[in-house]
N, C-alpha and C positions, 0 to 999 in steps of 0.2 A: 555526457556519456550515455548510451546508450545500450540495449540488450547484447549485440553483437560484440561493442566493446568489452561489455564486460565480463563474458563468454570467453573471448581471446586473451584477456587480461585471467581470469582464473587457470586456460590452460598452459599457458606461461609462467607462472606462480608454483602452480603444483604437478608441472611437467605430463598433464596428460591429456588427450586428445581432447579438441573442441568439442568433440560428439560427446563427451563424457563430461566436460564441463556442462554442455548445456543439459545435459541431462538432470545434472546436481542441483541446476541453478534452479529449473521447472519444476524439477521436486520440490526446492525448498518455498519457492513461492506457490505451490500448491498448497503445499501443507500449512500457509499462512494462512490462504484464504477461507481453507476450508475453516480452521479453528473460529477465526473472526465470523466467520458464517455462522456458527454454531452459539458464537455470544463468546468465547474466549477471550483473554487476554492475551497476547503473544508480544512477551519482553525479552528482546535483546539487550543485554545487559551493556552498559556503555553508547548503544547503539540508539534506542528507543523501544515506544510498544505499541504496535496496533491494538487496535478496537473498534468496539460496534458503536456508534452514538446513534440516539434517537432523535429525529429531529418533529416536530410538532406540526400538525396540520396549517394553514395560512392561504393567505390568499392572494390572488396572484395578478400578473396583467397579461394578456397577450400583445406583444408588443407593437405587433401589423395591428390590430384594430381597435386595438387602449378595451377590448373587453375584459370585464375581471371575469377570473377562473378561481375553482380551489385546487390547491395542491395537497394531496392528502398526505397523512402523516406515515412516516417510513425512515428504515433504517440507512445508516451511511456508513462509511469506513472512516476509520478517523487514525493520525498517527500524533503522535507526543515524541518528540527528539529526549535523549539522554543527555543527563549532564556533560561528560566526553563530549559526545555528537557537537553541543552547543559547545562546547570551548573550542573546537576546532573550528568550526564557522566563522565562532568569532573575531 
């Protein structure tokens, strides 16, 4: 599934324009990203929670020419599934 899908699947749900679904949806994924940017936690309850993980400097290969590189150390997004989440998966 994808962004369109899910767009059409919300304005179908709650009976109102696609333009306004997606409007709701950019919002809410905005406001994830920015929180996670920030260092937040952002828990959907049942659902999961983003976050920020750190990951450590290392070193590295390029792969056209087997040279090592370093990769320096920097932030990532990370998500953890909810109990629910995982029982439906399952």
């Amino acid at each position: 599934m994808n962004k369109a899908q899910i767009v059409d699947q919300l304005a179908k749900e709650h009976t109102i324009s696609k333009t306004q679904a997606e409007a709701v949806l950019n919002s809410t994924l905005d406001i994830i990203k920015k929180s996670v940017k920030k260092g937040d936690v952002v828990t959907l309850v049942g659902f999961g929670s983003f976050y920020k993980a750190k990951r450590k400097a290392r070193k590295g290969r390029n792969p056209q020419t087997g040279a090592e590189l370093k990769i320096p150390a920097h932030s990532v997004p990370r998500f953890r599934p909810g109990m629910e989440f995982k029982k439906i998966v399952k």
